[in-house]
N, C-alpha and C positions, 0 to 999 in steps of 0.2 A: 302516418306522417311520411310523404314522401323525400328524398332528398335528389341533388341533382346534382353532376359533375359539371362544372365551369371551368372552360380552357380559356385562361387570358393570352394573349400576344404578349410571349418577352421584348417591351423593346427595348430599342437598343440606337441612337445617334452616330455612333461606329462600330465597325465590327470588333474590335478590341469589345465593347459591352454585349455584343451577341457571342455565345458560344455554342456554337454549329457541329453535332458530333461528329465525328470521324467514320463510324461506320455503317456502313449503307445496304437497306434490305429491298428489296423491289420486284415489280414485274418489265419486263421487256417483249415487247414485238418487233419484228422486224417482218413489213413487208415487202410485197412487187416482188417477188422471185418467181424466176422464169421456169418451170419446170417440163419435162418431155418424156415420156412414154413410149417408145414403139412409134414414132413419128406425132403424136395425140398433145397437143399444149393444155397444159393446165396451167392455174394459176395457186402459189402455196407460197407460205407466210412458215416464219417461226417464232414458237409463243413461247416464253422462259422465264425460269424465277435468276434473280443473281444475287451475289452478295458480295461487296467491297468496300473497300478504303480509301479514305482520304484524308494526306497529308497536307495541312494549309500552313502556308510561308509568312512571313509578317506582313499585315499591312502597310500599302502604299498610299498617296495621295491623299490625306490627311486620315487617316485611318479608312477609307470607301471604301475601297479597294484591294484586290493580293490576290497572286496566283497559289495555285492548287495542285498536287502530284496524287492524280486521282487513276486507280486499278479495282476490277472488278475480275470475281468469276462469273458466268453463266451456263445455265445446263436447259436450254431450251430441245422441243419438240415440231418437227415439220409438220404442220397440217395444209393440205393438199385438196383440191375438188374432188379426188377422188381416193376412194379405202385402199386401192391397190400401192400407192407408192407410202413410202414410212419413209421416217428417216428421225434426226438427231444429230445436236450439234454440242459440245464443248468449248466454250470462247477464255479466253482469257483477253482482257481488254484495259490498254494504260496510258495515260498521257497526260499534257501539262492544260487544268482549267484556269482560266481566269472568272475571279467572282468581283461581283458591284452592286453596294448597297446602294437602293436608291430607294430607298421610304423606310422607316423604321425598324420594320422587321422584314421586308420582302428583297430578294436579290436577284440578280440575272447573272448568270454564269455561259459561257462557252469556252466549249474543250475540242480538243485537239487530239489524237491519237492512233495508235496499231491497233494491232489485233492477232492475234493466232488461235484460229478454232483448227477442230478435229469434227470432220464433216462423217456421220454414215447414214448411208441412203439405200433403202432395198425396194425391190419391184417383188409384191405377193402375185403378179400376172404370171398365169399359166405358159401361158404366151410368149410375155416377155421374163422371164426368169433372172431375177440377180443382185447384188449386194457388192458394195464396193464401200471401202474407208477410206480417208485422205484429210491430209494438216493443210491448209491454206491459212497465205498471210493475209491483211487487209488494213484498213483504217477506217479511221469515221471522225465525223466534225458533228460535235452537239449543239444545241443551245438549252437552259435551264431556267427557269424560275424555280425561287426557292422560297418560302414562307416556314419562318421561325414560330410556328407558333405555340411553343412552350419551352421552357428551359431544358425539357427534356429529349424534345425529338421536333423536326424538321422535315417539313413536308417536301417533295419536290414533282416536276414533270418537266419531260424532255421530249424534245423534236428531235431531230438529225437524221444523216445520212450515214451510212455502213456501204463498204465494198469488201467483195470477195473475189475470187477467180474463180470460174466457172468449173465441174465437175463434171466427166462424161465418161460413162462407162457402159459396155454394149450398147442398147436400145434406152438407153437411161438417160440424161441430162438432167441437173440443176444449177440455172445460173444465180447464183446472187451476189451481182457485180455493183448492181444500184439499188438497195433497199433504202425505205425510209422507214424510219424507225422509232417509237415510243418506248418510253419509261415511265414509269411511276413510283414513289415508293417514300424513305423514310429515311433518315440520318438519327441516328442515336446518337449518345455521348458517352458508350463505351468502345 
């Protein structure tokens, strides 16, 4: 006798009847970062798990609607064209979402916010030799869908934009001034 797990859709008419947990597990990419070697361009992205929070304020516009005071950590890795350059980033990341029900259980959110990572980047090149740390500020503007689909946990995925200030130390550069950048992940309700 086999059995089988069934996920219904909580819905929900307004958000007052959905309850969207607060805390948030995910993966994160951010690509287009411009990287440089010894004069040599490559092309390197940063891939990361994060985890955060979010605080939602009462519903507006007949219960559709209401902003969000949403922060994250992440602890992403550089990956590069090439084995020689490494690196790693530390983000901490917060600002104001606005979310909008528009079908029973699915939502559209964009958010707004900063940023403060801690950048370290090193060269394995014989060649070019070297390792540098540095705090850059930045911000980013998301967009969200969000799919309720259990009372317990809430699916989501994100588009947006991320900017940083550029890093350059001896023969080294990384800019990631314009990345675009993906999420994915889950809201709980603890």
């Amino acid at each position: 006798m086999s059995s089988c797990l069934l996920v219904f859709p909580a819905m929900g008419k307004s958000l007052r009847e959905l309850r969207i947990g607060k805390t948030q597990l995910g993966y994160h990419f951010s690509g287009g970062v411009d990287a440089s070697l010894g004069g040599t361009e490559y092309d390197a992205g940063y891939h990361g798990i994060f985890i955060g929070f979010r605080q939602p304020f009462r519903p507006i516009f007949n219960d559709q609607a209401r902003l969000t005071w949403d922060s994250a950590f992440e602890i992403s890795i550089l990956s590069a064209d090439t084995d020689l350059l490494k690196g790693s980033r530390y983000v901490f990341r917060t600002g104001l979402g606005y979310e909008y029900l528009f079908l029973e259980e699915w939502l559209l959110k964009l958010e707004l916010g900063v940023d403060v990572a801690r950048f370290s980047t090193k060269s394995e090149s014989a060649t070019f030799p070297g390792e540098d740390e540095s705090w850059k500020f930045g911000g980013h503007l998301n967009g969200s869908i969000m799919y309720h689909a259990h009372e317990n946990f809430t699916l989501f995925g994100t588009l947006g934009v991320e900017t940083f200030g550029s890093h350059a130390f001896q023969s080294i550069e990384v800019d990631p001034s314009s990345m675009i950048s993906f999420s994915t992940g889950i809201y709980f309700p603890w």
